[in-house]
ZAMARGU-129327 format. One record per residue: residue number from 1; x negated, y, z of N, C-alpha, C in turn. Coordinates in pm, whole numbers, plus 50000, padded with zeros to 5 digits. Atoms other than C-alpha are relative to their C-alpha. Example, Ala and Ser with C-alpha at 12.3 -4.5 7.8 and 13.67 -1.06 7.14 Angstrom:
<nodes>
<node><k>1</k><n_px>49911</n_px><n_py>49881</n_py><n_pz>50000</n_pz><ca_px>48770</ca_px><ca_py>49550</ca_py><ca_pz>50780</ca_pz><c_px>49910</c_px><c_py>50120</c_py><c_pz>50000</c_pz></node>
<node><k>2</k><n_px>50082</n_px><n_py>49881</n_py><n_pz>49994</n_pz><ca_px>48633</ca_px><ca_py>49894</ca_py><ca_pz>50714</ca_pz><c_px>50077</c_px><c_py>50109</c_py><c_pz>50073</c_pz></node>
</nodes>
This chain:
<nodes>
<node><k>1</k><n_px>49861</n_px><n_py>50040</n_py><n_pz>49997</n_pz><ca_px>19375</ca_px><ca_py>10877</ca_py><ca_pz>26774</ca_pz><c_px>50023</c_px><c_py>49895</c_py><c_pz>49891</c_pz></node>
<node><k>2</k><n_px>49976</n_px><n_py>50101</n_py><n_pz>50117</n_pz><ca_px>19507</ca_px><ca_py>10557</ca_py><ca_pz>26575</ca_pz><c_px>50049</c_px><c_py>50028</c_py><c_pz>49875</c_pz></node>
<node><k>3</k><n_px>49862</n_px><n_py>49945</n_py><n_pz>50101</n_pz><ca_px>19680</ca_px><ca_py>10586</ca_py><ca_pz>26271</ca_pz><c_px>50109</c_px><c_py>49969</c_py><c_pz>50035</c_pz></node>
<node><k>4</k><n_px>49856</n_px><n_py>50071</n_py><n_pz>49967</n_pz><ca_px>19960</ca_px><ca_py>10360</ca_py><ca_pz>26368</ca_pz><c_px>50097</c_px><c_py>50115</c_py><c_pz>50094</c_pz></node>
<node><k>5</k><n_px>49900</n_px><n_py>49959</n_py><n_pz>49926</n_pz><ca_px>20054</ca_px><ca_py>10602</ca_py><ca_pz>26623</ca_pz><c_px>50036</c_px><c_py>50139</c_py><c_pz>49943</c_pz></node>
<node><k>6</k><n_px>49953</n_px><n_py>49859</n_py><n_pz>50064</n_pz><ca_px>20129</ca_px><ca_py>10918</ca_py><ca_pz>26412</ca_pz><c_px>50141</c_px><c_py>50003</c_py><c_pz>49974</c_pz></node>
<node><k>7</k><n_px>49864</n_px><n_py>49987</n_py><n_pz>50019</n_pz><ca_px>20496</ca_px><ca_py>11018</ca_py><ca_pz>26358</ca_pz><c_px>50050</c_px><c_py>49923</c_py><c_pz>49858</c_pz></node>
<node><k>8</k><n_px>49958</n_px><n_py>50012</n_py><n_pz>50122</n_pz><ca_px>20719</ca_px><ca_py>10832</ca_py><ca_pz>26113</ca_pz><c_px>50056</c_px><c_py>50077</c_py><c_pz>49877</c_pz></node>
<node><k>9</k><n_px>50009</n_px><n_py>49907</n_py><n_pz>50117</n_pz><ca_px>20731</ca_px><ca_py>10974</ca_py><ca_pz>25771</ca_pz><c_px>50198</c_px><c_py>50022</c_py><c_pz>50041</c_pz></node>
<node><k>10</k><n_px>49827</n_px><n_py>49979</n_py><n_pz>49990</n_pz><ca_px>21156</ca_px><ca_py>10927</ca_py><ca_pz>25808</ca_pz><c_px>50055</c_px><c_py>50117</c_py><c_pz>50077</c_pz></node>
<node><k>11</k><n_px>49986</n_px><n_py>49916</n_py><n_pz>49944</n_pz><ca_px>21156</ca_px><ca_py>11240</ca_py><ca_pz>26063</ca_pz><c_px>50018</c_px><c_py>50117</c_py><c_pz>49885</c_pz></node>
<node><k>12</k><n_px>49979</n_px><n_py>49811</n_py><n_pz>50074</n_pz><ca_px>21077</ca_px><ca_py>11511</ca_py><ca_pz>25740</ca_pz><c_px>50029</c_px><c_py>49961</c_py><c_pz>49916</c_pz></node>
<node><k>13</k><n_px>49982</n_px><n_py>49994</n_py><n_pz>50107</n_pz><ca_px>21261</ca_px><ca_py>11355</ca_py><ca_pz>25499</ca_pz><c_px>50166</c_px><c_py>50066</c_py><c_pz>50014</c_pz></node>
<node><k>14</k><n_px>49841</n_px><n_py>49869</n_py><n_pz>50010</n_pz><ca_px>21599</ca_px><ca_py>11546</ca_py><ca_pz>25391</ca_pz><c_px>50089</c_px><c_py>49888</c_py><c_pz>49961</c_pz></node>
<node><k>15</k><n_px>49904</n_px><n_py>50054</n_py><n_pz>50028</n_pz><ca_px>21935</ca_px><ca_py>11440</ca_py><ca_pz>25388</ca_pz><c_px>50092</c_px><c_py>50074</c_py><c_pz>49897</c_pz></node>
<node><k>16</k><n_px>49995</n_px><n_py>49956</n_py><n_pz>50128</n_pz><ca_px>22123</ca_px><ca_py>11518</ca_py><ca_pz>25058</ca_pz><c_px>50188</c_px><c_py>49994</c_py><c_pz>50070</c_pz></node>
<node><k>17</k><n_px>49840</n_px><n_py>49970</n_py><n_pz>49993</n_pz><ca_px>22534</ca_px><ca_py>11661</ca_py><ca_pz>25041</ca_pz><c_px>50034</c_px><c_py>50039</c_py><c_pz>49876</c_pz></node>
<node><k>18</k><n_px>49980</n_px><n_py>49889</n_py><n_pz>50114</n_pz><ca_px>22686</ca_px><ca_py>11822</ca_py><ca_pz>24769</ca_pz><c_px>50192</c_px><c_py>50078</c_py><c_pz>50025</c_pz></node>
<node><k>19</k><n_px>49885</n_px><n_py>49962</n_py><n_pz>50011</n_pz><ca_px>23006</ca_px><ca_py>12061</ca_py><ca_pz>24735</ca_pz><c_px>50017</c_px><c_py>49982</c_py><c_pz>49843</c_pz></node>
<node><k>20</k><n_px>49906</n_px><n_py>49960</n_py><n_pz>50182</n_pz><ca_px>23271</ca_px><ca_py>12141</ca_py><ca_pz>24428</ca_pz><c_px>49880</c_px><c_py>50123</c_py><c_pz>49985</c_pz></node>
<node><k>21</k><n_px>50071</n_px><n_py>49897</n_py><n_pz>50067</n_pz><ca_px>23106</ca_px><ca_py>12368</ca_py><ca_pz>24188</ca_pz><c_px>50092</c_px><c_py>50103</c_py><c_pz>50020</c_pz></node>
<node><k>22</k><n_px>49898</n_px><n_py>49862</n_py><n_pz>49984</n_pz><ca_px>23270</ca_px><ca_py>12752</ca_py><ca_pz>24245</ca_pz><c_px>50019</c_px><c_py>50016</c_py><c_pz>49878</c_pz></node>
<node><k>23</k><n_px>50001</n_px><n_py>49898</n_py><n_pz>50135</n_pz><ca_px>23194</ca_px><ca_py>12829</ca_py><ca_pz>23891</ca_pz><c_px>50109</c_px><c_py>49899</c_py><c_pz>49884</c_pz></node>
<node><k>24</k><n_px>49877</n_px><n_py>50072</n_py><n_pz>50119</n_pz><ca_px>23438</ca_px><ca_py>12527</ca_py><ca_pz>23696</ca_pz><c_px>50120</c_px><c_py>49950</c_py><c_pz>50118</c_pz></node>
<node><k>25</k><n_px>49991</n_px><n_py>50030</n_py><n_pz>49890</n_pz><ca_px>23575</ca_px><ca_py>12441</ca_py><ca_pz>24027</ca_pz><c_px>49996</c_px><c_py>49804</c_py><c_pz>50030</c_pz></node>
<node><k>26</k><n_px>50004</n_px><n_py>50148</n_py><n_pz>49992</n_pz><ca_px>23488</ca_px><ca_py>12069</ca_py><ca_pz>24004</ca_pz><c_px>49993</c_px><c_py>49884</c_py><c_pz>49863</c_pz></node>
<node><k>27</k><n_px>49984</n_px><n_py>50080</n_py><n_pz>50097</n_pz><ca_px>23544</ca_px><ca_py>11968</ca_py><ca_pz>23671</ca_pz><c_px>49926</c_px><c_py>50001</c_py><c_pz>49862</c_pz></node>
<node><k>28</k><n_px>50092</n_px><n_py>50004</n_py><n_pz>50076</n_pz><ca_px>23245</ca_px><ca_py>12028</ca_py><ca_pz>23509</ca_pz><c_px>50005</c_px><c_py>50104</c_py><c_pz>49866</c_pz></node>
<node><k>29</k><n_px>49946</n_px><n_py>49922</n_py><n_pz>50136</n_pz><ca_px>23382</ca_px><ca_py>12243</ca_py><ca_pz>23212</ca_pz><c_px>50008</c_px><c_py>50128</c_py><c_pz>49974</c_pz></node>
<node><k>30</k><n_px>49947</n_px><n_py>49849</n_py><n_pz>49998</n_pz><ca_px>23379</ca_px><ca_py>12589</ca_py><ca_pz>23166</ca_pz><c_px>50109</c_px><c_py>50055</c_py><c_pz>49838</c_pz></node>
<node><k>31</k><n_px>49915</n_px><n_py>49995</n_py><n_pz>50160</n_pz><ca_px>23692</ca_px><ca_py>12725</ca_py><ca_pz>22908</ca_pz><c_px>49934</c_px><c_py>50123</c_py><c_pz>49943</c_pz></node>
<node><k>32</k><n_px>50036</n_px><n_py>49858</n_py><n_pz>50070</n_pz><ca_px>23591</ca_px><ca_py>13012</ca_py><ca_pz>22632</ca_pz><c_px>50127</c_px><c_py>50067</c_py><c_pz>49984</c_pz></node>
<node><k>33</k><n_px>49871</n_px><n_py>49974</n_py><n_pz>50040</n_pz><ca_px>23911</ca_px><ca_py>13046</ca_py><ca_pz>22497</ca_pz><c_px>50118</c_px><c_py>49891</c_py><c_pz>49988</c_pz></node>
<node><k>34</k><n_px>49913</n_px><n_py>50046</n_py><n_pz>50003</n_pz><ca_px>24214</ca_px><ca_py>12841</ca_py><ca_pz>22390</ca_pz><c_px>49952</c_px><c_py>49815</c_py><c_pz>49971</c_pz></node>
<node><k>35</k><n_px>50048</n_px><n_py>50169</n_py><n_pz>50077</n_pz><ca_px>24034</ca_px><ca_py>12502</ca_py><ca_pz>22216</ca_pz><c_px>49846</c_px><c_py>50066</c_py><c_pz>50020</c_pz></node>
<node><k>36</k><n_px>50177</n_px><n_py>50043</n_py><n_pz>49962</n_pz><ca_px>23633</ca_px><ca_py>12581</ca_py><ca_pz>22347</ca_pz><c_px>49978</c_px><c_py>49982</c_py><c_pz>50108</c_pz></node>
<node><k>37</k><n_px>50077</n_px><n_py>50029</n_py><n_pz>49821</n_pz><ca_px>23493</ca_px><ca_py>12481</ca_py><ca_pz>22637</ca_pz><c_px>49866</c_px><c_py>49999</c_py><c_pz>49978</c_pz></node>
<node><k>38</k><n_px>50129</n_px><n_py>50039</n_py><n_pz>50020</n_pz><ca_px>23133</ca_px><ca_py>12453</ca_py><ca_pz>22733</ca_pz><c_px>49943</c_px><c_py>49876</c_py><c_pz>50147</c_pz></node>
<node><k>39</k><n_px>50018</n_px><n_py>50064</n_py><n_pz>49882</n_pz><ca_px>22984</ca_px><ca_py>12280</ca_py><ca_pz>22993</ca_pz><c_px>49931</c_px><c_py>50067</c_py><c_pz>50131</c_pz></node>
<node><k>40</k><n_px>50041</n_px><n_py>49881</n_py><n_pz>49831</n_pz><ca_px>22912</ca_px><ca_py>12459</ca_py><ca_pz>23349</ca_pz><c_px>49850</c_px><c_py>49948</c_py><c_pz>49995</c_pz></node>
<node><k>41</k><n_px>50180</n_px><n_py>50009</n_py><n_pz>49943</n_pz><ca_px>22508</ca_px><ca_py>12474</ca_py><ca_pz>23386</ca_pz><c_px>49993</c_px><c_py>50053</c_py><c_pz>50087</c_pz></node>
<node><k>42</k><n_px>50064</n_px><n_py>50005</n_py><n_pz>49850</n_pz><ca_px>22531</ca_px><ca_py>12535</ca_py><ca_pz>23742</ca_pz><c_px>50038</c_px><c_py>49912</c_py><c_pz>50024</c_pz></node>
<node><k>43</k><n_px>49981</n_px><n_py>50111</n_py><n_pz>49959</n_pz><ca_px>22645</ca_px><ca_py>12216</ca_py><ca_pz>23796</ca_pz><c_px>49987</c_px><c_py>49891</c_py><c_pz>49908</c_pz></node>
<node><k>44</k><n_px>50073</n_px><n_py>50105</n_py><n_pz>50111</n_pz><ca_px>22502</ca_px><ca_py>12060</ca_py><ca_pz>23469</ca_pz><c_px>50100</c_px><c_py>49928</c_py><c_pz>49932</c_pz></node>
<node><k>45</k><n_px>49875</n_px><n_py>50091</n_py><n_pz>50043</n_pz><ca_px>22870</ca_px><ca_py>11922</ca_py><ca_pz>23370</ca_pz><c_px>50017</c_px><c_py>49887</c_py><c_pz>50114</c_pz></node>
<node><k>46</k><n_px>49981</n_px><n_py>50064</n_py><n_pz>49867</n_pz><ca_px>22853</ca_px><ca_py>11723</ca_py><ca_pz>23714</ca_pz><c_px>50151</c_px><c_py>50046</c_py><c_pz>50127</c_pz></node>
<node><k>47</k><n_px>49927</n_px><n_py>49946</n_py><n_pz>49899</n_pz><ca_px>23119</ca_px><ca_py>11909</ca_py><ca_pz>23902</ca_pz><c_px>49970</c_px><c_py>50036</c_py><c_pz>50146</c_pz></node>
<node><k>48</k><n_px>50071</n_px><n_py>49945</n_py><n_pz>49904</n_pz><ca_px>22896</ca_px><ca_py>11917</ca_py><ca_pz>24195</ca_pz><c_px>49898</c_px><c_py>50047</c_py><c_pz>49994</c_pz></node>
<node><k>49</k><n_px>50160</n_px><n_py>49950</n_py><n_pz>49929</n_pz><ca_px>22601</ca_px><ca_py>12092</ca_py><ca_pz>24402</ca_pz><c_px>49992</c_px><c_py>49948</c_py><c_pz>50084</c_pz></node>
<node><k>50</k><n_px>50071</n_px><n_py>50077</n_py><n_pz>49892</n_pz><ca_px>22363</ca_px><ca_py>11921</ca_py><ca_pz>24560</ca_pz><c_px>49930</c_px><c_py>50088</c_py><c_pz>50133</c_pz></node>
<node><k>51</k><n_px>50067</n_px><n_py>49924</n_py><n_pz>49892</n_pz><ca_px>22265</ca_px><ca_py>12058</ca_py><ca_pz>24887</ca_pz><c_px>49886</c_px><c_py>49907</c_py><c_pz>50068</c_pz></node>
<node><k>52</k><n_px>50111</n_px><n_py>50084</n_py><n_pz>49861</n_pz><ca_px>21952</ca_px><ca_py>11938</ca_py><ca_pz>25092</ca_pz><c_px>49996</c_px><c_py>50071</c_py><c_pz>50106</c_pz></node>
<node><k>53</k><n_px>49986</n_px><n_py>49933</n_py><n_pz>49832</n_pz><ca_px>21922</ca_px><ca_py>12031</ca_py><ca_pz>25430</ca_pz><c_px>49895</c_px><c_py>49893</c_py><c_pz>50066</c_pz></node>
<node><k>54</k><n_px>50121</n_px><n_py>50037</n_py><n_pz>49948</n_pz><ca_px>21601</ca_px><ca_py>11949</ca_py><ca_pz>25592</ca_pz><c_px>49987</c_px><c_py>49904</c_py><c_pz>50148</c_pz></node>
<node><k>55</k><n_px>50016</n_px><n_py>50039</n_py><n_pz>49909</n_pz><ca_px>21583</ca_px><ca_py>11697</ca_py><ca_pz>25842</ca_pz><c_px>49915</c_px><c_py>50026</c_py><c_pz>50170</c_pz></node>
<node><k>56</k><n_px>50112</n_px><n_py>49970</n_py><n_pz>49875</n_pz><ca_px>21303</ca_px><ca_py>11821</ca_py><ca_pz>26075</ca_pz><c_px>50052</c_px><c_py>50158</c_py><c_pz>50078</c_pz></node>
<node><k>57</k><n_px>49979</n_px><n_py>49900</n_py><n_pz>49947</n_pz><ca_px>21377</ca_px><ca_py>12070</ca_py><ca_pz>26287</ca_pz><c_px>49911</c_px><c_py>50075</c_py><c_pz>50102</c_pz></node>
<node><k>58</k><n_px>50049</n_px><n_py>49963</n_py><n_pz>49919</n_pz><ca_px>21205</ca_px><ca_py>12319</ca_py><ca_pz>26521</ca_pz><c_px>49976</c_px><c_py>49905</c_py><c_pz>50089</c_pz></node>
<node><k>59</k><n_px>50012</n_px><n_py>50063</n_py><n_pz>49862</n_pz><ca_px>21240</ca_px><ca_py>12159</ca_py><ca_pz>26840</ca_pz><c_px>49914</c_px><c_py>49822</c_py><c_pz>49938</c_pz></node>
<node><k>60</k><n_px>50100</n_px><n_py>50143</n_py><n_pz>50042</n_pz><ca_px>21088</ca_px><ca_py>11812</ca_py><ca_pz>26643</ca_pz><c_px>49820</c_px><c_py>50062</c_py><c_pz>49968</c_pz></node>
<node><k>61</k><n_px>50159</n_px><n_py>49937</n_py><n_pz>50029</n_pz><ca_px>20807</ca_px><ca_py>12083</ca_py><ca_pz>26511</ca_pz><c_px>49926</c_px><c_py>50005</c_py><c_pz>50172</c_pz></node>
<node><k>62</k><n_px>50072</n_px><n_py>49989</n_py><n_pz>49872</n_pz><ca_px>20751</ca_px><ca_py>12132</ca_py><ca_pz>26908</ca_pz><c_px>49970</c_px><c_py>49907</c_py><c_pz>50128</c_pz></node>
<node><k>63</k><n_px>50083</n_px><n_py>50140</n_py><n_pz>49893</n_pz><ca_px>20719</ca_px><ca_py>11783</ca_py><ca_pz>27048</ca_pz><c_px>49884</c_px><c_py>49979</c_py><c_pz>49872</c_pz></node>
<node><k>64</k><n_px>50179</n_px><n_py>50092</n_py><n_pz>50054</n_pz><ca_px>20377</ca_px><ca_py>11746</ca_py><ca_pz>26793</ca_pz><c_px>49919</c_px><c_py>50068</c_py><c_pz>50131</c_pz></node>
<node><k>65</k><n_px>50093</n_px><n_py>49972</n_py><n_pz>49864</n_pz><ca_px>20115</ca_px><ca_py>11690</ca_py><ca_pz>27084</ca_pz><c_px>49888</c_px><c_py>50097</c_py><c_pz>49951</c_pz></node>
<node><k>66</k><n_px>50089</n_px><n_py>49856</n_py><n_pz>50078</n_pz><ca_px>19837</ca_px><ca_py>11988</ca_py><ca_pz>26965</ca_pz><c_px>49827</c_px><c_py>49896</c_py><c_pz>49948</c_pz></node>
<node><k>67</k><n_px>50168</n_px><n_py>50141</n_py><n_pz>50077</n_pz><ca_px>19568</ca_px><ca_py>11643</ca_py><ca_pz>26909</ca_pz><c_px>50064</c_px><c_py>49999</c_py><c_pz>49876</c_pz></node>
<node><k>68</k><n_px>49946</n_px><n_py>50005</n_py><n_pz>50079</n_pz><ca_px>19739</ca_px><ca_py>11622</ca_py><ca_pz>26634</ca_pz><c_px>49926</c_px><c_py>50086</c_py><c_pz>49846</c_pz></node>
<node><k>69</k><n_px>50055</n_px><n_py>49936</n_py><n_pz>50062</n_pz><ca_px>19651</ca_px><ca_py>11952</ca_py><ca_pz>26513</ca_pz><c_px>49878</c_px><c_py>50043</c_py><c_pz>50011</c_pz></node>
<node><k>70</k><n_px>50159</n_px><n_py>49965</n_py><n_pz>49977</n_pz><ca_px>19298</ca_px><ca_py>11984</ca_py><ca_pz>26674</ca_pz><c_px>49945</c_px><c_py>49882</c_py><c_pz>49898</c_pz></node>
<node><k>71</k><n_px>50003</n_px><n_py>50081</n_py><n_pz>50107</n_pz><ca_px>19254</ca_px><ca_py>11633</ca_py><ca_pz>26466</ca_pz><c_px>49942</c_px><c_py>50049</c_py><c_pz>49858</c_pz></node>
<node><k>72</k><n_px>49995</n_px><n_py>49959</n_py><n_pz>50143</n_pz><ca_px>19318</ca_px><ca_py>11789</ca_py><ca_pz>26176</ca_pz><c_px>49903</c_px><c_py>50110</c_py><c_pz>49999</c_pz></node>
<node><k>73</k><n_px>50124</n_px><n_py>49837</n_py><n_pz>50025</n_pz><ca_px>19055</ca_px><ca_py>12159</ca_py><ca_pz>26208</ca_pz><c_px>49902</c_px><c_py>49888</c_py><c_pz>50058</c_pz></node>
<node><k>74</k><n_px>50187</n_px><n_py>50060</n_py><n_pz>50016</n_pz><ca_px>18755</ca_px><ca_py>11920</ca_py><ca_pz>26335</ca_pz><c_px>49978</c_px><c_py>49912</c_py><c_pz>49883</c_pz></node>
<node><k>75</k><n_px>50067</n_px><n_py>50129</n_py><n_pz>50118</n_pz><ca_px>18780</ca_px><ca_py>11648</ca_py><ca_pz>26024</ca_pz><c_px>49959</c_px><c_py>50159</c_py><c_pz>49903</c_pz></node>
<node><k>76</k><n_px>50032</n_px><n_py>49892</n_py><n_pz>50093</n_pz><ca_px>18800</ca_px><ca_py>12014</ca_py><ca_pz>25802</ca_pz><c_px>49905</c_px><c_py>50076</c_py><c_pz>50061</c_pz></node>
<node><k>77</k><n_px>50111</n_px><n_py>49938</n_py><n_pz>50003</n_pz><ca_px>18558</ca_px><ca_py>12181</ca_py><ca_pz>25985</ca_pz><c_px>49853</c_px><c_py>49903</c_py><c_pz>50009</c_pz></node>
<node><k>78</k><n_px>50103</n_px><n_py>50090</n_py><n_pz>50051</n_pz><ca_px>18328</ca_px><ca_py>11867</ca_py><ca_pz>25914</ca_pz><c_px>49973</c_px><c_py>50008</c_py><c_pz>49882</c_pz></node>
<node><k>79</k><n_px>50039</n_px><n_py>49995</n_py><n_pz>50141</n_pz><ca_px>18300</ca_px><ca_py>11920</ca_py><ca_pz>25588</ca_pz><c_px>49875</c_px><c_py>50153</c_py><c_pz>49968</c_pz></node>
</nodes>
């Protein structure tokens, strides 16, 4: 099989989101008391979370043609 014709890498790469943080609700800060604050380390003083969410999905895992993966167990069982 060629190389050229193998799947493009852009299929398993992830697409990135983020929400408000729950824990300062956005504003990066957490209060102690009246005059302390600290800074939220679940959201690093950012006010958001980053979510990834995986581009590839099943049904993409089940169009790979199985040359693919026979390919791959005869170069390793050459060794």
């Amino acid at each position: 099989m060629p190389a050229n014709s193998q799947r493009p890498l852009e299929s398993v790469q992830a697409t990135r989101t983020s929400t408000t943080c729950q824990h300062c609700g956005g504003s990066g800060m957490l209060r102690l008391d009246d005059q302390r604050y600290r800074t939220c380390l679940p959201c690093l003083g950012q006010g958001r979370l980053p979510q990834v969410q995986a581009a590839t999905t099943v049904a993409d895992l089940l169009q790979l043609d199985d040359s693919t993966f026979s390919a791959v167990g005869s170069s390793s069982a050459a060794r």
